[in-house]
N, C-alpha and C positions, 0 to 999 in steps of 0.2 A: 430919702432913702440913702443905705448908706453905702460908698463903693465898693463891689464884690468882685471879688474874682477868683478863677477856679484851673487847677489843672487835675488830669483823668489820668489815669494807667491803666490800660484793662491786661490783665492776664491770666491767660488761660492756660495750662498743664494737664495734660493726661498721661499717666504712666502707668503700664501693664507689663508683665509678662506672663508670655504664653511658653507652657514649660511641658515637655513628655517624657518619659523615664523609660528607656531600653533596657534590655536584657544588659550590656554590657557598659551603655555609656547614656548619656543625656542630652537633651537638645533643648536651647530656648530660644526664643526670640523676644529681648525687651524693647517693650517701647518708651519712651521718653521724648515725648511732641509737645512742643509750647508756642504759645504765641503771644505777643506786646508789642502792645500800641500806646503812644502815648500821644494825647488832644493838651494842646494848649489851650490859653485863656481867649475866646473870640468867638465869632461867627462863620469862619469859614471852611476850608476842607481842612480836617485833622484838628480841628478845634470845638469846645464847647465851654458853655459857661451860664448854663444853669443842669441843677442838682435836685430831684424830688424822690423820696423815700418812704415808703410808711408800708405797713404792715397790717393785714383787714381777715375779718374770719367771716365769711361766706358759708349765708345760711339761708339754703333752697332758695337763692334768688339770683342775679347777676350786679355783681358790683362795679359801677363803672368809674375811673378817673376821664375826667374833662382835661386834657391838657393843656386848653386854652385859660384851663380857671384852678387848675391846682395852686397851693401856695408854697412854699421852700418855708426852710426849719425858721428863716426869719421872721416868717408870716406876708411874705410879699408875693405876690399873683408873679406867677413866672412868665406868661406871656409867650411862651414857644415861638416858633416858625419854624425851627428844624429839631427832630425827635435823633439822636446819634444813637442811645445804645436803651435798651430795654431788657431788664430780668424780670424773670417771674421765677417763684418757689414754692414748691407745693409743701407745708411743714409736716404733715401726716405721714404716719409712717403704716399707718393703715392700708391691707388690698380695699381698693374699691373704692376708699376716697380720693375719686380726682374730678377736676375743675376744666372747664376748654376757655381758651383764650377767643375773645370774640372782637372785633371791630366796630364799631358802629357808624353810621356817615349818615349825615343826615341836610341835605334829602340822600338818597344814595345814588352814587358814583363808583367808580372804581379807580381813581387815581393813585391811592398810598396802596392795594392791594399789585396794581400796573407794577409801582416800583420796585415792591418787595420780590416780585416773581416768584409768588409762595403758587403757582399750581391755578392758581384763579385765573380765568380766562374774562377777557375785556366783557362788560356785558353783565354779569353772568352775580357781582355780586348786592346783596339785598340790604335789606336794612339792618339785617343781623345777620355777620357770615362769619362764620366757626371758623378758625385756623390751624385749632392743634387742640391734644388732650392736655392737658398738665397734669400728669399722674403724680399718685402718690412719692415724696422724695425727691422731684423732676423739677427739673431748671428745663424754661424756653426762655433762650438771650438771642438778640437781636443785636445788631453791629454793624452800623454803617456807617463809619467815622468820615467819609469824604463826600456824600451826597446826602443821608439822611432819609428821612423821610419828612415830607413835606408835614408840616402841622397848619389848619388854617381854621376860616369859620366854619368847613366842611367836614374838614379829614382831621378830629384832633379826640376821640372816645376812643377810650381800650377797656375793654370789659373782662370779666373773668366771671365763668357760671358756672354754677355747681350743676352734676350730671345726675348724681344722686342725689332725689328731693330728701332725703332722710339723714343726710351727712351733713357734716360743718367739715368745710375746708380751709385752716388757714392759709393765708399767701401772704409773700412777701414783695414787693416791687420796689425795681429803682430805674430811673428814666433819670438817661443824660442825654442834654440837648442846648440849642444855643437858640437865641432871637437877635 
């Protein structure tokens, strides 16, 4: 295999204004909010160095990525132990086509839902636990550049399912992480 390495920047920008028209004069308030991170090449906090990508169209079923078995654009099994950053995108520009992001753990546990502290109480989650919609046009990113989330032979399936049996959802996904 041949030696890789990798560095990340993630940035994020959201710019709005919010504007109201008076009788005599105007008022706005813009926003202009950013954030960057940048992960070197490694394993540890603020670093990652593996890269998986692809793009899948979801049809009335659930599609899961194995993190422990996906492979990189080289075709080499990436092998995880830590999950940094996760996008999903919903490409529809359709009402009513969206997709929920699911977990899978198998047997079930609750260890990577503990970390995330997405609302799921210890206990509590099953062998398929929803965490969010992916609506139509909808980015859920995920961003934990200095603990991650644990990837193992338990906690390593992300699933995406269509809500509506009669839609096709495409998605897009990219998972940075390190081993």
């Amino acid at each position: 295999m041949a030696t890789k390495s990798m560095t990340t920047r993630m940035q994020l920008r959201l710019m709005a204004t919010y504007a109201a028209a008076f009788d005599l004069t105007s008022a706005s308030d813009p926003l202009d909010q950013s954030y960057t991170q940048n992960l070197a090449n490694g394993n540890a906090d603020n670093q990652a160095n593996r890269l998986y990508h692809d793009q899948h169209v979801i049809n009335n079923t659930t599609y899961e990525w194995d993190l422990a078995a996906v492979t990189d654009v080289f075709g080499d099994v990436l092998g995880w132990d830590t999950l940094k950053g996760l996008l999903l995108f919903n490409n529809s520009t359709t009402s009513g086509d969206y997709a929920e992001l699911v977990l899978h753990d198998e047997p079930p546990t609750y260890a990577v839902i503990e970390q995330v502290d997405l609302a799921v109480t210890a206990g509590t989650l099953t062998d398929e636990t929803t965490l969010m919609p992916l609506l139509p046009g909808g980015i859920i990113f995920l961003w934990g550049p200095i603990d991650g989330w644990v990837i193992d032979g338990t906690h390593k399936n992300i699933g995406v399912t269509t809500v509506n049996s009669t839609k096709s959802v495409t998605v897009d996904i990219v998972a940075i992480g390190s081993v």
